[in-house]
Phi, psi and omega in degrees: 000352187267347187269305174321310226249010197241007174265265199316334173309327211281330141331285173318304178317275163003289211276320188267334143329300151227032173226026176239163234335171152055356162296115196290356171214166207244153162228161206200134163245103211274193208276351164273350170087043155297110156290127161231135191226140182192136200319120161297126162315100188306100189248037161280182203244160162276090164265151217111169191263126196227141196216110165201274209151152201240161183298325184303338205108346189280117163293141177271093166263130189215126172248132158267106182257178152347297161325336183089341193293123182264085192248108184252133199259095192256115231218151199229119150066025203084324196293170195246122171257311165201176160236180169198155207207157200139201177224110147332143135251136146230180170213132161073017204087015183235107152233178169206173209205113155315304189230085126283133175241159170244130187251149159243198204290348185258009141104033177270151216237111177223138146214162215218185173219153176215154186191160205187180172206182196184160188234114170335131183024041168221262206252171169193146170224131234190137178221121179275103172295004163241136165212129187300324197232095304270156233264039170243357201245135185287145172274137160259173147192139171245163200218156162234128177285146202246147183266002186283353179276009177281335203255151142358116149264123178234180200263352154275354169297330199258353203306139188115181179251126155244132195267138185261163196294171166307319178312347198245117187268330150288122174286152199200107198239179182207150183215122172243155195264152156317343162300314176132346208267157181215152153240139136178232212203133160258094181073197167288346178284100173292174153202161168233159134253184149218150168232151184238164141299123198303120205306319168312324174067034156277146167329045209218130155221133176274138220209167167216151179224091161289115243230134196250009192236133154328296178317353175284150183262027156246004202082165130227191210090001185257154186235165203231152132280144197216161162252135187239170188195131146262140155199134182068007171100010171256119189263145180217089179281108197214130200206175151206171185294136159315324195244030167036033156254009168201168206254157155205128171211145180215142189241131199201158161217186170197000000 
C-alpha cells in the first residue's frame, strides 16, 4: 500500500507546482503525470498618456487611467473638435468599450463603441463608430505612450496662471493655489475647483470644477469631476458630467 500513496503525493506535488499562486500559466496534471499548461490570459488595460493622431487630420490625446476610465481628446490646432470618454476592458492586448460616448465642441451628444489593441507603454491603435465630420463614418486614431504619465504630479508643478495658446480661439485662463484650490474662465464661463494628486502617483491630478456661470454648458452651480495632466508645458484639464451629458476639456501653458 505505500508505493500507490508515494505516486499520489508525486502528483499532487506536480499539480501545486505548476498552477500555483502568481503564475502565468494555469496547469493540470494528468494520471500518468502528464504536464499540461496554458497561458493565462492578460487583462491588462492600456493604461497611460498616448499622443498621435486620427485618420481625419485631428491630433489625438488619450488618458488611460488605472481604472479602464478613458478620455480621448481630439483637437485642429488646439482647438477642441471632440471627445469621447469611457471605460475599457482588455485581454491579450485587445481592448474595448461597449458604450462610449462623444460630446463635441458645440456640446452635441452621440454614442458608440470602440475597440484597438496596444502594445504595454509603447503604440495602441483604435477605431470609434463615432466620428463627429460625419458622425456616420468609424475614426481610426493612434497614440505613442508618453513615460511623463510614470513620474508624480503635484501641485506645485501647476502653481500659477496658466493661459490657452494663441492658437485656440476661446480664451481660458486657470490660476492654481498652493492648496490645491484653482479659478478661472472659459470663455464667459467661470469656474472655480480643487485639486490633488492622483493616489497612484501617476502624472494625474484629480480634480473637480464647479462652473459659476449661466453660460457654462453644465449651468450654474454644477460640478464635474475632471483630470489635469502636464506634458511639454502644456496643461490639459478633461472631465464629464457623472451622468455624461456634458463635457470640459481645456488646454493652457504659461
Amino acid at each position: 500500500m505505500k508505493l500507490p500513496s508515494k505516486i499520489t503525493l508525486l502528483a499532487l506535488a506536480s499539480l501545486a507546482a505548476c498552477g500555483g499562486g502568481g503564475s502565468d500559466e494555469t496547469c493540470t496534471t494528468s494520471g500518468d503525470l502528464q504536464k499540461t499548461c496554458i497561458a493565462k490570459p492578460s487583462h491588462s488595460i492600456p493604461e497611460g498618456i498616448w499622443f498621435g493622431a486620427t485618420t481625419t487630420g485631428l491630433a489625438a490625446q488619450t488618458i488611460v487611467l488605472e481604472t479602464g476610465q478613458y478620455f480621448s481628446v481630439y483637437t485642429l490646432s488646439g482647438n477642441l473638435a471632440w471627445l469621447t470618454e469611457g471605460i475599457v476592458t482588455a485581454t491579450d492586448g485587445a481592448f474595448s468599450d461597449p458604450a462610449t460616448v462623444a460630446v463635441d465642441y458645440a456640446g452635441a451628444i452621440i454614442a458608440g463603441t470602440l475597440a484597438g489593441n496596444f502594445t504595454a507603454k509603447s503604440t495602441l491603435a483604435a477605431t470609434t463608430s463615432i466620428n463627429t465630420t460625419p458622425n456616420t463614418t468609424a475614426l481610426s486614431f493612434n497614440g505613442n505612450y508618453n513615460s511623463t504619465y510614470d513620474t508624480p504630479l503635484a501641485i506645485s508643478d501647476v502653481l500659477g496662471t496658466w493661459n490657452n495658446p494663441m492658437t485656440i480661439a476661446t480664451t481660458a485662463t486657470v490660476t492654481f493655489s498652493s492648496d490645491g484650490s484653482a479659478t478661472g474662465a472659459q470663455g464667459a464661463c467661470t469656474f472655480t475647483g480643487s485639486f490633488r494628486p492622483r493616489a497612484t502617483g501617476k502624472h494625474i491630478l484629480d480634480g473637480t470644477l464647479t462652473f459659476t456661470d449661466a453660460s457654462c454648458a453644465t449651468g450654474n452651480g454644477v460640478a464635474m469631476p475632471v483630470e489635469a495632466t502636464v506634458v511639454n508645458n502644456q496643461l490639459s484639464i478633461v472631465g464629464v458630467t457623472p451622468q455624461r451629458s456634458t463635457a470640459f476639456y481645456l488646454a493652457a501653458t504659461r
